[in-house]
C-alpha positions in Angstrom: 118.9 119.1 84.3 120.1 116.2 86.3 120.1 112.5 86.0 119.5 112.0 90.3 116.1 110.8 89.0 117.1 107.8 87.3 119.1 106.1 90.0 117.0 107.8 93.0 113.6 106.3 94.6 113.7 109.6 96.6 116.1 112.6 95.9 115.3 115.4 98.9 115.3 114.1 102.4 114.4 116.3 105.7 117.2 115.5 108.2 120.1 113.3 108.7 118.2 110.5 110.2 115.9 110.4 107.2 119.3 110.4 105.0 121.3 107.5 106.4 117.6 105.5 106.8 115.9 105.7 103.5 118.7 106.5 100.9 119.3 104.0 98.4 120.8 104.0 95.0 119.0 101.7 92.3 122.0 100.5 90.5 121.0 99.1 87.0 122.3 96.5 85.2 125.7 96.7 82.7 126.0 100.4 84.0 128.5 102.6 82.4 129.1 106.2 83.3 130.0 106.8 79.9 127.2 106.0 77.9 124.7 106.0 80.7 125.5 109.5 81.6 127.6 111.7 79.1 125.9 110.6 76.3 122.5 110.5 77.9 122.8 114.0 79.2 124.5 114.7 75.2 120.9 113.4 74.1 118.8 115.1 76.9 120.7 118.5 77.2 123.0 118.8 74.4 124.1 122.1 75.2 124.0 122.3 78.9 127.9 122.9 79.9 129.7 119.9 81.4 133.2 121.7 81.9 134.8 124.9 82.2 138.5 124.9 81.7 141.4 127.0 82.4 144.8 127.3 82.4 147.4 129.9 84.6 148.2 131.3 81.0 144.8 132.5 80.1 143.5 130.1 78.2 140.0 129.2 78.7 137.3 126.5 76.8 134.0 125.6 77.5 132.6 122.0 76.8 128.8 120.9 77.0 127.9 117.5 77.1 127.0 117.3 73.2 131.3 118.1 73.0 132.4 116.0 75.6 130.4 112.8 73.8 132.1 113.8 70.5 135.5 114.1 71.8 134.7 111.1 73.8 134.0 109.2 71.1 137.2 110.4 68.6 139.1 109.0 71.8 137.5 105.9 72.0 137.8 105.2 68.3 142.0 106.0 68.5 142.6 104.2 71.1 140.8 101.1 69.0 142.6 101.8 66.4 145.6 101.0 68.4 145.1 97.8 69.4 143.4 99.1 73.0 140.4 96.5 73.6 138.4 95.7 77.1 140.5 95.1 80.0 143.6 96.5 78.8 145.4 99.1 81.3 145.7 102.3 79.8 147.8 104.8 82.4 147.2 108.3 82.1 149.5 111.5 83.3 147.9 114.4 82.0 148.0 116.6 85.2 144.8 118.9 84.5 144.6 118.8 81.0 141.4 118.6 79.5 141.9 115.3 77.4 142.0 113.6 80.5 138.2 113.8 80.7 138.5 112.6 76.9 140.3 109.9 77.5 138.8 108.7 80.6 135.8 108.5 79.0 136.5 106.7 76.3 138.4 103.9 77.9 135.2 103.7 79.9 133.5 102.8 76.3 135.6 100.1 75.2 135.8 98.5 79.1 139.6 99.5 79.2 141.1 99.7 82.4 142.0 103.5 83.6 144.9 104.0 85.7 145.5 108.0 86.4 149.0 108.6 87.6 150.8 112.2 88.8 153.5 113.3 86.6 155.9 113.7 89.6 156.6 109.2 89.1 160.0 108.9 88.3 161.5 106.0 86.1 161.7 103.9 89.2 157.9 104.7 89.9 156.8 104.1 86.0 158.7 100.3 85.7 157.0 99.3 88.8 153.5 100.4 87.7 154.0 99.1 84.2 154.8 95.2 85.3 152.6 95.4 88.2 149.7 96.1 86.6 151.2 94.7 82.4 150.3 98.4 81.2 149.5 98.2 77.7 149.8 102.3 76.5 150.6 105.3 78.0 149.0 108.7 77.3 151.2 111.8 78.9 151.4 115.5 78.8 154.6 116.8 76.5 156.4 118.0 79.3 160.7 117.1 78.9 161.1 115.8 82.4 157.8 113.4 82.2 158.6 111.9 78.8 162.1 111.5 80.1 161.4 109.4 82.8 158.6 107.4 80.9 161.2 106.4 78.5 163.8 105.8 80.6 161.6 102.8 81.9 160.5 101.3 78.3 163.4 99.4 78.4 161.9 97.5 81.5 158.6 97.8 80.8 158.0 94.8 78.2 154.0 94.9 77.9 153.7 98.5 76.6 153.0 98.9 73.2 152.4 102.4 72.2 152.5 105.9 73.9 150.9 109.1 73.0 151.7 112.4 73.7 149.3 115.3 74.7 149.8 119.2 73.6 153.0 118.1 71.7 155.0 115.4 69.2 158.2 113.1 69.4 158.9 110.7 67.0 158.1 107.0 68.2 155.0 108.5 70.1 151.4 109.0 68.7 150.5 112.8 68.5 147.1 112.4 70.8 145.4 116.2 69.4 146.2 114.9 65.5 145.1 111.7 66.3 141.9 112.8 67.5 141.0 115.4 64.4 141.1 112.4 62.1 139.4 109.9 64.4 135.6 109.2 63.4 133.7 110.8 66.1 130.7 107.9 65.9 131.6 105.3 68.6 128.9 102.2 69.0 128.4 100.5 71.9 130.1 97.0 72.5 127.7 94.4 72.6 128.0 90.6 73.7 131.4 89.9 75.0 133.1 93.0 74.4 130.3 95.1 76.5 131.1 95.8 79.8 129.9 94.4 83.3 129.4 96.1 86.5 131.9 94.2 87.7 134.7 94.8 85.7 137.4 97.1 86.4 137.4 100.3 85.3 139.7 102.0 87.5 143.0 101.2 89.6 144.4 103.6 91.0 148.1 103.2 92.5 148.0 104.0 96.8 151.3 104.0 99.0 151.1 102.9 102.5 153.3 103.6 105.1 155.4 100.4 103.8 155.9 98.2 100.9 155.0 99.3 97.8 152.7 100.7 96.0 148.7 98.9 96.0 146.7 98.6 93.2 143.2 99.9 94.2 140.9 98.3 92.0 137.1 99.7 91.4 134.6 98.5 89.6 132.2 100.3 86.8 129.2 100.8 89.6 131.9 102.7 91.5 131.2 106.1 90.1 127.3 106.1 91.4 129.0 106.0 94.9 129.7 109.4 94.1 126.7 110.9 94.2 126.9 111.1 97.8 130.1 112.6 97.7 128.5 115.3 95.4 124.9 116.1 96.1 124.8 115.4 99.7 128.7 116.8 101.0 129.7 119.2 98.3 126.2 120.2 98.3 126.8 120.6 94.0 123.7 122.7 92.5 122.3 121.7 89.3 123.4 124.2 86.8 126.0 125.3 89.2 129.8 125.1 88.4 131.8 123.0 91.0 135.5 123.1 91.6 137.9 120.6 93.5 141.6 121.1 93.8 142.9 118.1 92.5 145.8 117.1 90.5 144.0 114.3 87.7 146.5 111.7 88.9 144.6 111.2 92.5 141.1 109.6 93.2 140.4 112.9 94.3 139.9 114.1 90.7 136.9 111.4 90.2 135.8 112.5 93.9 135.3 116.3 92.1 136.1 116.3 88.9 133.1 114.0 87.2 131.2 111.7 88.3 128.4 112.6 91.3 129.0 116.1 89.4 127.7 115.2 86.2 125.2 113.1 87.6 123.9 115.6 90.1 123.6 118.6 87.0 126.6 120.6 87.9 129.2 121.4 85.5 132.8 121.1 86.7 135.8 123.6 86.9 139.3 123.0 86.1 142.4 125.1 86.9 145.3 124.0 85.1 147.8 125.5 87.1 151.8 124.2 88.2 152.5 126.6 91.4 149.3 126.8 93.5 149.4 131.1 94.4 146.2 131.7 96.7 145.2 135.0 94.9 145.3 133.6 91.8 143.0 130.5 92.7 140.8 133.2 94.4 140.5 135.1 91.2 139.7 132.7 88.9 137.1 131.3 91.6 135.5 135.0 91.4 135.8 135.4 87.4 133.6 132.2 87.1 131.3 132.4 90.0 132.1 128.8 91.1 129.2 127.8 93.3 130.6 125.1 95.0 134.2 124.2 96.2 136.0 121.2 98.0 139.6 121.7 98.8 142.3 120.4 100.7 143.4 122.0 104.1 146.2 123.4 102.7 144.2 125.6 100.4 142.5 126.8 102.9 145.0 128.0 105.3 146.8 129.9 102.8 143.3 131.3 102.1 142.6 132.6 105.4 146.1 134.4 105.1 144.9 136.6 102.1 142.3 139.6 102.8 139.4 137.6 101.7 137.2 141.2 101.6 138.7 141.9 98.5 137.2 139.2 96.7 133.4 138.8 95.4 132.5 135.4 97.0 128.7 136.2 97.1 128.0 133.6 94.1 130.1 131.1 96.8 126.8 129.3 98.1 129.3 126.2 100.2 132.7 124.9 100.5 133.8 121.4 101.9 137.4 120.1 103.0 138.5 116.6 102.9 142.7 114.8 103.1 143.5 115.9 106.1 141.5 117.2 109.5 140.4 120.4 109.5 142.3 122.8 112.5 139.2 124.6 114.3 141.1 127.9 113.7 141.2 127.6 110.1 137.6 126.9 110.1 136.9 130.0 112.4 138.8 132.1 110.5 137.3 131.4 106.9 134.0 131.5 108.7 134.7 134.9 109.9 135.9 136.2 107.0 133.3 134.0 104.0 130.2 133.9 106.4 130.6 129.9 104.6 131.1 126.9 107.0 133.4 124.6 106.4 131.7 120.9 105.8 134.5 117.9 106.2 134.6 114.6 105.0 136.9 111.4 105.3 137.4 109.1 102.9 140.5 107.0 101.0 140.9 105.8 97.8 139.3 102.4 98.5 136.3 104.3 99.6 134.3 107.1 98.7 132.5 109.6 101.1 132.5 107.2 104.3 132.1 109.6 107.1 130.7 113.3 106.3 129.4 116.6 107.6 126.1 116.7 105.6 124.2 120.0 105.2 121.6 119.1 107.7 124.0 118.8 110.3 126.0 121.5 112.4 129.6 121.4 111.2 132.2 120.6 114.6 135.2 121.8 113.4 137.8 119.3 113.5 135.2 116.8 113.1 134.9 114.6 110.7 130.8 113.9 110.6 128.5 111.4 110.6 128.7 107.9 108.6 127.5 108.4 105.3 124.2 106.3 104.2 125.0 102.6 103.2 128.5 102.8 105.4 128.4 100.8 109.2 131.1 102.2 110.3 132.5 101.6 114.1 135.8 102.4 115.7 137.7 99.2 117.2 140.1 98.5 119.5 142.9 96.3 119.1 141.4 92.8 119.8 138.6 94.0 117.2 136.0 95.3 120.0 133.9 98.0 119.6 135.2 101.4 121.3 133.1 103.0 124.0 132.8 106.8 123.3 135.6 108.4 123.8 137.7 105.6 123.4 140.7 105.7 120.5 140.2 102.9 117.8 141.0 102.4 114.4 137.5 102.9 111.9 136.5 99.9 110.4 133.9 99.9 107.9 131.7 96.5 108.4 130.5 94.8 105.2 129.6 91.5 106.8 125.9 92.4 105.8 126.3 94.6 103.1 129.6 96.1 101.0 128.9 100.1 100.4 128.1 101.3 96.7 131.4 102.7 95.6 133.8 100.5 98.2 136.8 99.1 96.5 136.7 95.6 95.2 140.0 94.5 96.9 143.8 95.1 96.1 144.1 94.5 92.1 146.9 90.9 92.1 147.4 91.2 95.9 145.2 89.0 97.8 147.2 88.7 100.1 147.3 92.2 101.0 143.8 92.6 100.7 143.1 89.9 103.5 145.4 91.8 105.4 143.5 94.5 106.2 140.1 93.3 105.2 138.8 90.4 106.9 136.3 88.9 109.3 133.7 90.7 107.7 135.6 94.4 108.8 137.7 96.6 106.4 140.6 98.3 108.9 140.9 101.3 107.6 144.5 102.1 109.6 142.7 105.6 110.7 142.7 106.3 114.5 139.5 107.8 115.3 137.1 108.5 119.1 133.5 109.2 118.7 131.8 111.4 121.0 128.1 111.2 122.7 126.4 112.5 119.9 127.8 110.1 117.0 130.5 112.8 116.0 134.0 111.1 114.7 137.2 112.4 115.4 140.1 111.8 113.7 143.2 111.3 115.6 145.8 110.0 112.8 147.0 107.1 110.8 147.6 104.1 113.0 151.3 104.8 112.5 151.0 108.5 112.8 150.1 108.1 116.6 152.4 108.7 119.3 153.3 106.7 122.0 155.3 109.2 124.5 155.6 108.0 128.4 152.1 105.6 128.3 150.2 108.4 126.7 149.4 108.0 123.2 148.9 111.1 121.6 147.5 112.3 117.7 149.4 114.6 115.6 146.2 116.3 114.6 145.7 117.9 118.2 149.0 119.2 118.6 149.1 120.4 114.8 145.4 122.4 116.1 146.9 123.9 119.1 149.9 125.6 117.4 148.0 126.6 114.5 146.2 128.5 116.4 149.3 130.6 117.3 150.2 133.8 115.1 153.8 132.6 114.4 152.9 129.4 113.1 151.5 129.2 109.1 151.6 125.0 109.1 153.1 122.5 111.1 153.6 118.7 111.2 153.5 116.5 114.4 155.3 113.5 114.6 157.2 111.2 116.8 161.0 111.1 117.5 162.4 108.0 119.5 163.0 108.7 123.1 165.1 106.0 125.1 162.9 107.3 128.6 159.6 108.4 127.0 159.5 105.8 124.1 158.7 108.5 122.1 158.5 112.4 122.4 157.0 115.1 119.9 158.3 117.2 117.5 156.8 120.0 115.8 158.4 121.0 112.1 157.1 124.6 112.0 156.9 127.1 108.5 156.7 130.4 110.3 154.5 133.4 109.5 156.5 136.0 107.7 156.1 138.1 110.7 158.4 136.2 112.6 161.6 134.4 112.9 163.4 131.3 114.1 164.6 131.3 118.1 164.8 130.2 121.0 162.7 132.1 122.8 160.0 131.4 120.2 160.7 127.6 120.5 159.7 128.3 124.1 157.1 130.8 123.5 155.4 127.4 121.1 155.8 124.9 123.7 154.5 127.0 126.4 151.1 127.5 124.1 150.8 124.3 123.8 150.4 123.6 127.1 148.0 125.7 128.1 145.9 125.2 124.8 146.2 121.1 125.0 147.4 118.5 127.5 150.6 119.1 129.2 151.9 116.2 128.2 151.3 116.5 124.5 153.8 119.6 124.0 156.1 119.5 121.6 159.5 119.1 123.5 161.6 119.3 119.8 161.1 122.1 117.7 162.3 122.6 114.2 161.5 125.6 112.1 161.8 124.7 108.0 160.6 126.7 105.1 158.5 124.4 103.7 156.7 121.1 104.8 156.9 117.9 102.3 154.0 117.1 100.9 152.1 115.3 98.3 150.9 116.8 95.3 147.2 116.9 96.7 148.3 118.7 99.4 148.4 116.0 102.3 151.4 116.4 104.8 154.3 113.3 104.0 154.9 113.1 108.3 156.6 109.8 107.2 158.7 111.6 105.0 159.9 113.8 108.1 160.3 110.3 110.2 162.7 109.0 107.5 165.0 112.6 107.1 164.7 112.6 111.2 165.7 108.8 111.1 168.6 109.0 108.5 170.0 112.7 110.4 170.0 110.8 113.9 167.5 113.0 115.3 
């Protein structure tokens, strides 16, 4: 069973047009996913799973709802006991453990404030987060190099209190699984001024830029019915069906995949727990529990297309979506070759959720992004702030001078500064380059800094990256700009080779030349640098700013 009922006038819808006219989420008063949902559906469908869990080890569990409420609630009543009340930031690194979903939850109940973080943060990372946002507790995996760093910033991290440690013990920290066996598992509602709003933050979430440090995106407890877009309508989730999305629990993408429009929609979700992502691997344990649905980076799926995908039973595989990064038109025609499954993208950030999608009514472009999703005016502007005619490269804006989408971000969490920066005169900038073409189709072209300006011509990494791809020799690449004192700028390609071949000069020129005749002249890579892996961050997206700096700091 689902809950779509409950916050849907109308559930089913007969085309795309129908969709972005007459959906419309009722959103009720003093929501909270937690009670409203989990322990709804705990009531409703106690045994109906909620999560499937496994680890690269072997291990496996199964939680319904009835479990997840129970756990939920031992959570909750710890963290009380702690001294954790409403509005106190709570940041969680527990990677893709499943007391992340526990613990979540049960900050939800008492009106905490969540703030998921990757384990990769280094001391540096963990002192900034903890005085920008006056953390209260930390909740981490017991893994040595994590609790390392976490302590090596207590002694500049004057508002935390307590700590506890997951799947492990250490004197000075609370052990989280003990805690939990003797915690009641009977948590009541807050009422009066402890209950919470639908305006109060539930989430931040910590996002980098380009520049400057980290932003605090800050959400709001409605945010998580923005999600059902993402899951009924993109992922195409099926109620009793088990969804999976690779995502580490320290990015939004986790709440995009991992919860939320899941739950809602009736699907249970899956979780890996894995370190070294090894394609076969994922592909087994996607055949052993006949996922149904499945949203993954780009990465994933190029390292997919490079397996024989005929020696795995995807028949219980009913669709797949892509979101973090464009899709290259040759990985999509090559999983579709091999799957029969399209390929349906999405683009999004963490301020936002599904903004622009390919929806199951529609034909999927490859390389496309889709449509605008229901509730989202989006347009593409130039740089005065006019509307771009089709064709034209602008950066998408999202306008919200007649209405703010359900699930948008509330604004930068301490920072209004920042927020009016990039939010103003009724437009959200984005700083995504996009073009739209004659049929309302957006492109992506790059981030506003990822564009290249070479000799007038300004040119996206993501159509260069397409055009190699396509070549045999090449298994990834990154585009970006290298200062030019003629051209401004010219291209360079960092290429991770096929095992099949090796680095040269004649393949250097063999590249370039494919290039040209696949894309523009113009937009050829005239550096070429072969490297054996490409930086990235742990959900997979490319770091091209982290090739500009190592370019910048070599003199290249």
């Amino acid at each position: 069973m689902n809950m779509l009922d409950k916050f849907l006038p109308r559930v089913e819808f007969d085309s795309y047009e129908d969709f972005v006219e007459n959906f419309k989420i009722n959103i009720p008063e003093n929501f909270n996913f937690a009670y409203d949902i989990v322990d709804e559906m705990a009531k409703m469908a106690p045994d109906q799973t909620a999560m499937v869990w496994c680890n690269e080890k072997g291990d496996e569990r199964t939680f319904t709802f009835s479990e997840i409420r129970y756990y939920t609630d031992k959570a909750a009543n710890f963290f009380k006991s702690v001294g954790i009340k409403k509005g106190d930031p709570v940041m969680l690194i527990l990677k893709r453990r499943y007391e992340f979903w526990f613990c979540l939850l049960a900050l939800h109940k008492i009106g905490a404030i969540c703030i998921p973080a990757t384990h990769l943060l280094t001391a540096k990372d963990i002192i900034y987060r903890n005085n920008a946002a006056d953390i209260k507790m930390i909740v981490s995996v017991a893994e040595d190099e994590v609790i390392k760093h976490i302590e090596d910033a207590l002694p500049e991290s004057p508002t935390i209190q307590c700590k506890a440690l997951v799947g492990g013990s250490r004197d000075g920290w609370y052990d989280f699984n003990k805690e939990l066996e003797k915690a009641s598992d009977n948590f009541v509602r807050p009422v009066g001024a402890e209950a919470t709003t639908n305006n109060d933050i539930s989430l931040l979430y910590f996002t980098s830029g380009t520049t400057g440090m980290p932003k605090m995106v800050q959400h709001n407890f409605v945010y998580p019915l923005g999600h059902i877009v993402t899951a009924k309508y993109w992922q195409n989730v099926i109620d009793g069906g088990l969804h999976l999305t690779v995502a580490d629990t320290g990015w939004a993408k986790a709440v995009w995949g991992k919860i939320y429009g899941q739950w809602i929609a009736g699907s249970a979700v899956f979780v890996y727990d894995y370190d070294k992502f090894v394609p076969k691997e994922l592909l087994d344990v996607i055949v052993k529990h006949k996922v149904t649905t499945f949203c993954a980076p780009p990465t994933i799926y190029r390292f997919f297309i490079k397996e024989d995908l005929t020696k795995f039973d995807l028949s219980h595989l009913k669709h797949c979506s892509i979101a973090g990064e464009p899709l290259n038109p040759e990985v999509y025609n090559q999983f579709l070759k091999a799957t029969g499954l399209k390929l349906y993208e999405a683009f999004g950030q963490t301020e936002l959720t599904v903004t622009i999608g390919t929806f199951h009514w529609m034909e999927p472009r490859p390389g496309s992004m889709g449509k605008p999703s229901p509730g989202y005016d989006i347009d593409i502007v130039n740089e005065n702030g006019e509307s771009c005619e089709v064709g034209e490269k602008g950066q998408i804006v999202v306008r919200t001078d007649k209405r703010k989408p359900v699930g948008m971000f509330e604004g930068y969490y301490r920072r209004e500064d920042v927020t009016k920066n990039v939010w103003h005169d009724g437009m959200y900038h984005t700083g995504d380059m996009a073009w739209k073409d004659e049929d309302g189709y957006f492109w992506f072209v790059g981030r506003a800094d990822d564009v290249i300006k070479s000799s007038g011509y300004k040119i996206g990494p993501f159509e260069v990256e397409s055009a190699l791809i396509e070549h045999p020799a090449v298994l990834e690449c990154a585009i970006t700009g290298v200062p030019d004192p003629v051209r401004g700028q010219v291209v360079k390609a960092t290429v991770v080779l096929t095992k099949n071949y090796k680095p040269s000069e004649e393949l250097v020129k063999e590249l370039q030349n494919h290039v040209k005749k696949v894309t523009a002249p113009y937009k050829y890579p005239r550096i070429i640098e072969f490297v054996d892996e490409l930086p990235k961050t742990i959900s997979g997206k490319i770091r091209r700013v982290q090739i500009r700096e190592q370019d910048k700091n070599t003199g290249k």
